[in-house]
C-alpha positions as CSV (number, residue, x, y, z in Angstrom):
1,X,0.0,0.0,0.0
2,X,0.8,4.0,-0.8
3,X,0.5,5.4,2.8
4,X,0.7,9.3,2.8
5,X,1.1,11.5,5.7
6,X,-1.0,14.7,6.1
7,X,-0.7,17.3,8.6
8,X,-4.2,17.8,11.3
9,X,-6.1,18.9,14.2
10,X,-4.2,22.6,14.6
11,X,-5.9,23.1,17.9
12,X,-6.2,19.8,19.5
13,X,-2.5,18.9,20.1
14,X,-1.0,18.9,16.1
15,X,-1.1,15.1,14.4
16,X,-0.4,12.9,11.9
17,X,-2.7,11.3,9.8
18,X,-1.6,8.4,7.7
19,X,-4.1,7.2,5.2
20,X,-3.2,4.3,2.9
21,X,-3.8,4.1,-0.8
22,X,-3.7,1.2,-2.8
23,X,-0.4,0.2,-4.4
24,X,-1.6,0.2,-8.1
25,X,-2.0,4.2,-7.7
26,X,0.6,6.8,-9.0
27,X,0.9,9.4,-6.4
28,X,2.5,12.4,-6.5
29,X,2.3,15.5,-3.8
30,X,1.8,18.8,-4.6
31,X,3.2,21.1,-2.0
32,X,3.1,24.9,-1.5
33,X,6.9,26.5,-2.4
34,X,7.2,26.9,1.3
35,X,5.8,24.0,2.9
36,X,8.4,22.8,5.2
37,X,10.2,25.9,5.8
38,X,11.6,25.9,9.6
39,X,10.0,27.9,12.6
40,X,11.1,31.4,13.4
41,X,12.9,31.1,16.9
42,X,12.3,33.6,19.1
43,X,15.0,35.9,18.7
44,X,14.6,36.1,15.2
45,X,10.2,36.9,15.9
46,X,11.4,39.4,18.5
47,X,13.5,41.4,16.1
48,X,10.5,41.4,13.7
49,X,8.3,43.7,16.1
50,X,11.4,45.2,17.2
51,X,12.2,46.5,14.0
52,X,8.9,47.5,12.4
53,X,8.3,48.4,8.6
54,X,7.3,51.8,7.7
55,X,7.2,53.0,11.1
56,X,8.5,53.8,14.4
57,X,9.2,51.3,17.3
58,X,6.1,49.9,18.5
59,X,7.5,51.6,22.0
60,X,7.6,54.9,21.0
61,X,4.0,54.9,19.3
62,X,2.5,53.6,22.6
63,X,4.6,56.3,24.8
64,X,1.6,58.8,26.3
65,X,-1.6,56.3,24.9
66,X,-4.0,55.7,27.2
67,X,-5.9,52.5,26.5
68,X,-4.4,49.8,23.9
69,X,-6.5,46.9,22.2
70,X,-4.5,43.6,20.6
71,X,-6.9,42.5,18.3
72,X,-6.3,38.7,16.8
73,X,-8.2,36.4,14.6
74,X,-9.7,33.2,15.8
75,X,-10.1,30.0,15.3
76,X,-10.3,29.5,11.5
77,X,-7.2,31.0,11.4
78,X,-4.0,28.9,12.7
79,X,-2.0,32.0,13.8
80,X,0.0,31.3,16.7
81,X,-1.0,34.3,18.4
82,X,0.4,32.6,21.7
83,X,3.8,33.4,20.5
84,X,3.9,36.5,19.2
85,X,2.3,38.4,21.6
86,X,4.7,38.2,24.5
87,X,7.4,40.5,22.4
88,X,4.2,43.2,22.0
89,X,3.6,43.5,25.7
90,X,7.5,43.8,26.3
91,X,7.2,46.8,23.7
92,X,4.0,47.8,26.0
93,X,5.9,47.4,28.6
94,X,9.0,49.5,28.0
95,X,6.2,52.1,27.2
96,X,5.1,52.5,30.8
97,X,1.7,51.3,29.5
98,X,0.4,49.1,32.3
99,X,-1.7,46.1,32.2
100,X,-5.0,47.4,33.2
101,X,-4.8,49.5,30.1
102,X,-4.9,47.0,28.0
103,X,-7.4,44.0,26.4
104,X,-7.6,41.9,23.7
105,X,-10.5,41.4,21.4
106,X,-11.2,38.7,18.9
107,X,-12.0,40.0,15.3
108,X,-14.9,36.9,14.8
109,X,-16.2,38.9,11.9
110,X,-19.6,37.1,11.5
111,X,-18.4,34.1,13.0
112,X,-19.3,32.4,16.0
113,X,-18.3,33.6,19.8
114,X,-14.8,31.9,21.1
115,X,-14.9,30.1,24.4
116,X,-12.1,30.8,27.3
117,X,-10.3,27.3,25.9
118,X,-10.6,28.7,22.5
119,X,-8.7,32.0,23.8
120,X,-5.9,29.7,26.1
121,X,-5.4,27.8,22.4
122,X,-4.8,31.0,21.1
123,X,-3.2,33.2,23.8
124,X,-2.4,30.7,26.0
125,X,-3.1,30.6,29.9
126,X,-0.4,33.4,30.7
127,X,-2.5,36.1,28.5
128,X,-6.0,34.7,29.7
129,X,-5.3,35.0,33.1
130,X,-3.7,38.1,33.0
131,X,-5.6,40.2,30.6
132,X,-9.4,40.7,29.6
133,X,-10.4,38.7,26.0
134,X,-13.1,39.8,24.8
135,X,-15.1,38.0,21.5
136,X,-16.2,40.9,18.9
137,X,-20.1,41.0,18.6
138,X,-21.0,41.9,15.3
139,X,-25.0,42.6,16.5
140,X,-24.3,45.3,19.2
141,X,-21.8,47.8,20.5
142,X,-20.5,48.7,17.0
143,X,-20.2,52.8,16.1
144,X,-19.6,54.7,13.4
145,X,-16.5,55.7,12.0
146,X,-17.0,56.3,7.8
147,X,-17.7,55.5,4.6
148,X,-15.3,53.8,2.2
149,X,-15.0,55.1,-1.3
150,X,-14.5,51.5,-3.0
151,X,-17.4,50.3,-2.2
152,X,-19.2,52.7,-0.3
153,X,-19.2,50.8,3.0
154,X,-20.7,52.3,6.1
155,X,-18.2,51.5,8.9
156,X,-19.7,50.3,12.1
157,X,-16.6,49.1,14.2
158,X,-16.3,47.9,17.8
159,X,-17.2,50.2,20.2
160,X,-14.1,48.7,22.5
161,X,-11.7,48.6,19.6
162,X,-12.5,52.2,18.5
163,X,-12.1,54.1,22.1
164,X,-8.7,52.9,22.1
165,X,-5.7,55.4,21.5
166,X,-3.2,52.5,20.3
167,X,-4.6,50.1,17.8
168,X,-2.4,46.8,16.8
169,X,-3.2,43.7,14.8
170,X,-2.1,39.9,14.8
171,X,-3.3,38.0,11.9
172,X,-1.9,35.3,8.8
173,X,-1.2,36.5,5.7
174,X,-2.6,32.9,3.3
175,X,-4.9,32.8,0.4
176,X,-8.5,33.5,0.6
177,X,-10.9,32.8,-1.7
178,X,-12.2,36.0,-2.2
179,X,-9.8,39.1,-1.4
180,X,-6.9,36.9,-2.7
181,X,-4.8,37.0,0.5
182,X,-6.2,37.0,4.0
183,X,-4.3,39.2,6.8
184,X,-4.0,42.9,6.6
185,X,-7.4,44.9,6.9
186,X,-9.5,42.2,6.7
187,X,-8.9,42.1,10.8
188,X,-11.1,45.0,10.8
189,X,-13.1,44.6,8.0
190,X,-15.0,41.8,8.6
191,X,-13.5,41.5,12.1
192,X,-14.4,43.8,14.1
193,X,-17.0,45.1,12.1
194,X,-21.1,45.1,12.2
195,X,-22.8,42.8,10.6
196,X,-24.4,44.9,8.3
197,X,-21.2,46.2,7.7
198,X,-19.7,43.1,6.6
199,X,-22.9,42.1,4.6
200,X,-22.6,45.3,2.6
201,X,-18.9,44.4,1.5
202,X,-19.8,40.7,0.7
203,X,-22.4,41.5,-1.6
204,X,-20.6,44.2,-3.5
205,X,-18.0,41.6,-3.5
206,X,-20.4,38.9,-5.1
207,X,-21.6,41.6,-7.9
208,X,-18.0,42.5,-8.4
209,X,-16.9,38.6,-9.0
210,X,-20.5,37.9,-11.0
211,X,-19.7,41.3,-13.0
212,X,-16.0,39.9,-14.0
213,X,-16.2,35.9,-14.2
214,X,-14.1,36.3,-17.8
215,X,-11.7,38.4,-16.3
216,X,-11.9,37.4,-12.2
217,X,-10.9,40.5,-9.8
218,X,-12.3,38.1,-6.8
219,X,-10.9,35.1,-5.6
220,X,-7.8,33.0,-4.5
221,X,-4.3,34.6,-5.0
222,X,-6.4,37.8,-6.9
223,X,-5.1,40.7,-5.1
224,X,-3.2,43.8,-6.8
225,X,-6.2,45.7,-8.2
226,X,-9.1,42.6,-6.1
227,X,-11.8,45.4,-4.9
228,X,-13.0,43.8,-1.5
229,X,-9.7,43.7,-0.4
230,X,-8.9,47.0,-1.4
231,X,-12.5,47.8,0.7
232,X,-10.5,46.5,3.7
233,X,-7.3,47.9,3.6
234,X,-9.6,51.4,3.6
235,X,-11.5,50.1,6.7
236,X,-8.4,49.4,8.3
237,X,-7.4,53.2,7.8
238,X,-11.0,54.7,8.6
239,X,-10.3,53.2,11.8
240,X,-7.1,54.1,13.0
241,X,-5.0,50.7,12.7
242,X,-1.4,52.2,14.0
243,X,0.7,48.3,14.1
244,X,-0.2,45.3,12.1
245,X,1.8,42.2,12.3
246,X,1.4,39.5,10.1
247,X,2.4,35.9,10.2
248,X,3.3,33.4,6.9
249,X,3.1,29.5,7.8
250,X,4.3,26.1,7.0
251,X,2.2,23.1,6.2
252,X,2.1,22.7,10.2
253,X,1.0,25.9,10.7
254,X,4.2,27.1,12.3
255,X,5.4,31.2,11.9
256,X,8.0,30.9,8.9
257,X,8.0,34.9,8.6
258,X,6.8,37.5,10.5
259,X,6.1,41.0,8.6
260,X,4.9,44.2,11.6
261,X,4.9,48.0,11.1
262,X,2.4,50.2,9.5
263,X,-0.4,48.2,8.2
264,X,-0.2,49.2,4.3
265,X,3.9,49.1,4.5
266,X,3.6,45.3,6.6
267,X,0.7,44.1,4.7
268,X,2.7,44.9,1.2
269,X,5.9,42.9,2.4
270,X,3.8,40.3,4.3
271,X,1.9,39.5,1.1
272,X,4.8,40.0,-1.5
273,X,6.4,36.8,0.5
274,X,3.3,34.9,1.0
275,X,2.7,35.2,-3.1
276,X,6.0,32.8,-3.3
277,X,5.5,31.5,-0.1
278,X,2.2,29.8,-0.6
279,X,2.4,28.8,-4.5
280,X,1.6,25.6,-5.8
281,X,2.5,24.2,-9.6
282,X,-0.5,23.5,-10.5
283,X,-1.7,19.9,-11.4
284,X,-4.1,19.3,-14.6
285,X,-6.5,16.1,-15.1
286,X,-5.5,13.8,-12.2
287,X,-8.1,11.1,-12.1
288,X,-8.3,11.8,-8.3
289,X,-7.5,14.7,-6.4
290,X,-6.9,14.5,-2.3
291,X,-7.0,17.9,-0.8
292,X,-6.2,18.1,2.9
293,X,-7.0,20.7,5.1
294,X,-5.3,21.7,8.3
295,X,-4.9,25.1,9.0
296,X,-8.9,26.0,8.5
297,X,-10.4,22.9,8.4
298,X,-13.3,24.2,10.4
299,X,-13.9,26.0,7.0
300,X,-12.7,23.2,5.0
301,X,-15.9,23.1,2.6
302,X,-15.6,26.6,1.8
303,X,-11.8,27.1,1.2
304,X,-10.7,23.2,0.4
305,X,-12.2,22.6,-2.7
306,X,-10.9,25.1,-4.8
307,X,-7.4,24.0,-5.9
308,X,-9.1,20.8,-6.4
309,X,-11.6,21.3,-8.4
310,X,-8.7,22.7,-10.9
311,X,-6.2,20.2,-10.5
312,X,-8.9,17.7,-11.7
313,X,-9.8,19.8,-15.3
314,X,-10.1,19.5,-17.9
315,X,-11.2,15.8,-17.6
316,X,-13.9,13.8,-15.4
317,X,-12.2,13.4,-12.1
318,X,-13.0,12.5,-8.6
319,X,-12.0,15.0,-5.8
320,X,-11.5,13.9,-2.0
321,X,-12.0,16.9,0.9
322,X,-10.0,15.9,4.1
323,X,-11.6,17.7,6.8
324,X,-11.4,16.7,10.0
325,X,-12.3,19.3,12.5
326,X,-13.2,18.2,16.2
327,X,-15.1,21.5,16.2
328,X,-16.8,20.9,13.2
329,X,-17.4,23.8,10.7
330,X,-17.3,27.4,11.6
331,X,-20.6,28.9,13.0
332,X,-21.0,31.6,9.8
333,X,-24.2,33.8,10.8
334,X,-23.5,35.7,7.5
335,X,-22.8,32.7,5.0
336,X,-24.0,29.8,7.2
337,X,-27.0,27.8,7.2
338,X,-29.4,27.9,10.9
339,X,-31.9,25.0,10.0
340,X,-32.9,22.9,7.3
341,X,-34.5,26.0,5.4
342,X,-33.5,29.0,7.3
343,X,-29.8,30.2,6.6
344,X,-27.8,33.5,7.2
345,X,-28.6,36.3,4.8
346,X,-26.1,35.7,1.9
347,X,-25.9,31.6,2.7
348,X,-23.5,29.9,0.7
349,X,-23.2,26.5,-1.0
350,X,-20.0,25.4,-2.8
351,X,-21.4,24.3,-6.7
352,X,-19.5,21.0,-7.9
353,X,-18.3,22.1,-11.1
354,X,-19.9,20.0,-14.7
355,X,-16.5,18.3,-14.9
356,X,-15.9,16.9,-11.6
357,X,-17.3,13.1,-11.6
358,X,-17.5,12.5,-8.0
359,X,-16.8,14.4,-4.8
360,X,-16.1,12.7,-1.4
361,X,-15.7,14.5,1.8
362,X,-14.2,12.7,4.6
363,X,-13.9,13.9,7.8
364,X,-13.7,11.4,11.2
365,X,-16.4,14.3,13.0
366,X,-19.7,13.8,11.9
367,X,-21.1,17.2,11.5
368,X,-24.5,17.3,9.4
369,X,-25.5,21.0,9.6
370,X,-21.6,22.0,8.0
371,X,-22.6,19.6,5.6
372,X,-25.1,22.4,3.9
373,X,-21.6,24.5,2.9
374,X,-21.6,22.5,-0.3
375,X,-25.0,22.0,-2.5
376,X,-27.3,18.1,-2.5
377,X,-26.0,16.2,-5.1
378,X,-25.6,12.8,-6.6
379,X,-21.8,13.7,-7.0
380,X,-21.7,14.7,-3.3
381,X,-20.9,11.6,-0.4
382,X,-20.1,12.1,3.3
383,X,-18.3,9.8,4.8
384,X,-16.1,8.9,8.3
385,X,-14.5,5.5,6.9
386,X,-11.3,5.6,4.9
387,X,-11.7,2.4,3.5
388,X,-15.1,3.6,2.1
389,X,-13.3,6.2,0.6
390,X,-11.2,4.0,-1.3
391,X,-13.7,1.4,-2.5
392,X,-15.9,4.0,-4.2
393,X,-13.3,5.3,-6.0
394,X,-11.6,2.2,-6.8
395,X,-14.8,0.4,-7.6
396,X,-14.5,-3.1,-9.1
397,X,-11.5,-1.9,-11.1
398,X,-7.7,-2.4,-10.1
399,X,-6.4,0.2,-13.2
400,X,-4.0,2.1,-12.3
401,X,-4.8,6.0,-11.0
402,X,-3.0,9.1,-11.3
403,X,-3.3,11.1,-7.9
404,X,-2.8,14.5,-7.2
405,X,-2.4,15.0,-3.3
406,X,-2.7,18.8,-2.4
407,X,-1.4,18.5,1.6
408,X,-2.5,22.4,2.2
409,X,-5.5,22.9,-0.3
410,X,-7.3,25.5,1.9
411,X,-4.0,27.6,1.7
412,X,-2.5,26.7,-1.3
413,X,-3.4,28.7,-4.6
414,X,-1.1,28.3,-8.3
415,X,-1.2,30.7,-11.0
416,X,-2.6,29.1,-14.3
C-alpha cells in the first residue's frame, strides 16, 4: 500500500494522519513552495516587532496612549498568536503602558463567539489570566467611523476597539478565496465590524466577482487591483490601525516569517512573501484529487475545494476533501446555514463544477449541519470511513490511478 502522511487537528494537540492508498496508484504531492520551511525562533520573531516596517518602534507609538487593544483572529485562522504576543507586551511594557490598560478582542467577523479554551489555544493561559479577552459581537456595541470610497461601505466598528488610542493587529497573511490574500485589513473589515457592515462588502463583492467571471478580480491569489480587499485595507485606515503584524506558515501551521509595522507598508511585504511563499505548480487532469485541510479545516468546505476542483480539469475526475475538525465547521451567521430551510442572509453552498465526476468528503467528526456548505447532489458523499473512501473510488477496477495530493489545499493557490 501507498500510505501518505498529512498534517491535522491545529488546535487539538498537532497530528499525523496516515491514510493508505492502494499500491496500483501513481501518487504524487503537490506542496506549496514553502511547505516545510523551519520555525522562526524567538529571537529572530522578537526582532521582527522590534524592527517595524514603515514606522516607528512599536514603544515609541504607545509612549503617552491611554488605552491599547490587541486584536487577533480566531479559530479559523491557525495563527500562533500565543507566541507573538509576549514580544508586543514587552514593547508595551518598556512604554510605561500598564496592564490594566490594555485587552484583547477577537476579530470573529460574523463568525461564531470563542470560548475561554478557544482563547488559552490561542493566547495561551499566561495572557488569559492576565488580561481581559473579549469576542467581537457583530450585533451590538458597534459605532460609526465612515464610509469607504471603494465600495461605499458604512463602517460600524467595535465600540471597544474604536475608544482605544493605540490600535495593533495579529493576523496570517494565506490565500483567501475571495480578497486573494487574508491578513492585513481584513482584521477589521470583517473582524471587528457590524454585521451589516460586513454584509454590505460581501455583496458588493459577489456583484463585483459575478460582473468579471471572464476576467476574475475576486478570488484565491487575486489581489493587486481585487476590490473587496482593497475595501479592507480602507476600513483598516478609517479606523485608526497604528501596528499590524502578520504571520506566513508552514504546512504545520508554524510562523516561517513575520512582517509588523504600519499596516499598508507590513501588509505589502507580508503579502509580497506569501505570493511565493504559498504557490503551488498547478496539477491538470488527475483522475483523483486529495485535498487536505489543516490550517482551517473548520472551514474546510468553503476554502478546500478550490485547488481541487482545478487540479482535476479539464477531464472527469474524482476530488476527496479531508476535513477533520473536532469543532466541526465554523458557525458563519452571515454565509452559514441555521436549520434545514432558514440560513444566514447571503448563505453559501459550494457548486460541484460539470466536470468533476465524483466528490467525497471525509472527515472522522460527523457534522451534518456543516454539511449544507456544499450543494445536495448525486456527485456529493459524506463519509467517516477511509476504507469507504477508497472502495468507491476504486470500484470493481484495479487500473492504475493518477493522484494529485494537495497537503494544504485550503491555503495553497497556483497561477494558471
Amino acid at each position: 500500500m501507498n500510505t501518505i502522511t498529512l498534517p491535522q487537528l491545529p488546535w487539538h494537540g498537532t497530528k499525523e494522519l496516515k491514510l493508505n492508498l492502494p499500491d496500483s496508484w501513481q501518487v504524487e504531492f503537490y506542496h506549496m513552495d514553502g511547505w516545510n520551511r523551519p520555525a522562526l525562533n524567538p529571537d529572530e520573531m522578537r526582532t521582527a516587532i522590534t524592527n517595524p516596517i514603515g514606522t516607528a518602534p512599536l514603544r515609541e507609538l504607545a509612549r503617552g496612549k491611554n488605552e491599547v487593544v490587541i486584536i487577533f483572529d480566531d479559530m479559523t485562522r491557525v495563527t500562533r498568536a500565543e507566541k507573538i504576543v509576549p514580544f508586543v507586551l514587552e514593547e508595551l511594557n518598556e512604554a510605561g503602558i500598564p496592564n490594566n490598560k490594555i485587552r484583547f478582542v477577537c476579530a470573529l467577523g460574523c463568525h461564531g463567539a470563542l470560548n475561554r479554551l478557544d482563547f488559552v489555544k490561542k493566547l495561551g493561559t499566561a495572557i488569559v489570566d492576565r488580561f481581559p479577552v473579549y469576542n467581537h459581537n457583530a450585533f451590538a456595541h458597534c459605532t460609526y467611523v465612515g464610509t469607504t470610497r471603494t465600495y461605499g461601505t458604512r463602517l460600524y466598528l467595535n465600540e471597544e476597539v474604536m475608544k482605544c488610542d493605540l490600535k495593533i493587529a495579529i493576523g496570517l497573511a494565506a490565500p483567501h478565496p475571495a480578497t486573494g490574500f487574508g491578513g492585513g485589513g481584513k482584521i477589521i473589515l470583517p473582524g471587528v465590524a457590524s454585521f451589516e457592515t460586513a454584509e454590505h462588502n460581501h455583496r458588493a463583492a459577489m456583484k463585483d466577482a459575478l460582473a468579471h467571471q471572464d476576467n476574475p478580480v475576486i478570488g484565491m491569489g487575486i489581489f493587486d487591483k481585487n476590490p473587496m480587499r482593497l475595501d479592507c485595507e480602507e476600513a483598516a485606515r478609517l479606523a485608526g490601525l497604528d501596528i499590524l503584524i502578520n504571520c506566513v506558515v508552514n504546512m504545520w501551521g508554524e510562523t516561517v516569517a513575520l512582517f509588523a509595522g504600519d499596516p499598508e507598508a507590513a501588509y505589502a511585504e507580508a503579502v509580497s512573501e506569501a505570493k511565493k511563499h504559498y504557490h503551488t505548480r498547478p496539477a491538470h487532469g488527475e483522475n483523483i484529487v486529495i485535498a487536505n485541510t489543516f490550517t482551517k479545516a473548520n472551514e474546510a468546505i468553503a476554502v478546500g475545494l478550490g485547488a481541487a476542483f482545478k487540479a482535476a480539469y479539464p477531464q472527469s475526475g474524482d476530488v476527496v476533501l479531508i476535513a477533520n475538525a473536532p469543532d466541526g465547521q465554523v458557525t458563519h451567521y452571515l454565509l452559514g446555514a441555521f436549520g434545514n430551510a432558514p440560513a444566514g442572509e447571503m448563505s453559501f453552498q459550494v457548486k460541484v463544477p460539470l466536470h468533476i465526476n465524483r466528490v467525497c468528503i471525509f472527515s472522522e467528526y460527523t457534522d451534518l449541519a456543516g454539511q449544507n456548505y456544499i450543494e445536495e447532489s448525486d456527485k456529493v458523499f459524506f463519509t467517516d470511513k477511509w476504507d469507504e473512501v477508497i472502495k468507491t473510488l476504486q470500484g470493481s477496477s484495479d487500473s492504475v490511478q493518477t493522484v494529485a495530493i494537495y497537503p494544504s489545499a485550503d491555503i495553497q493557490y497556483s497561477v494558471l
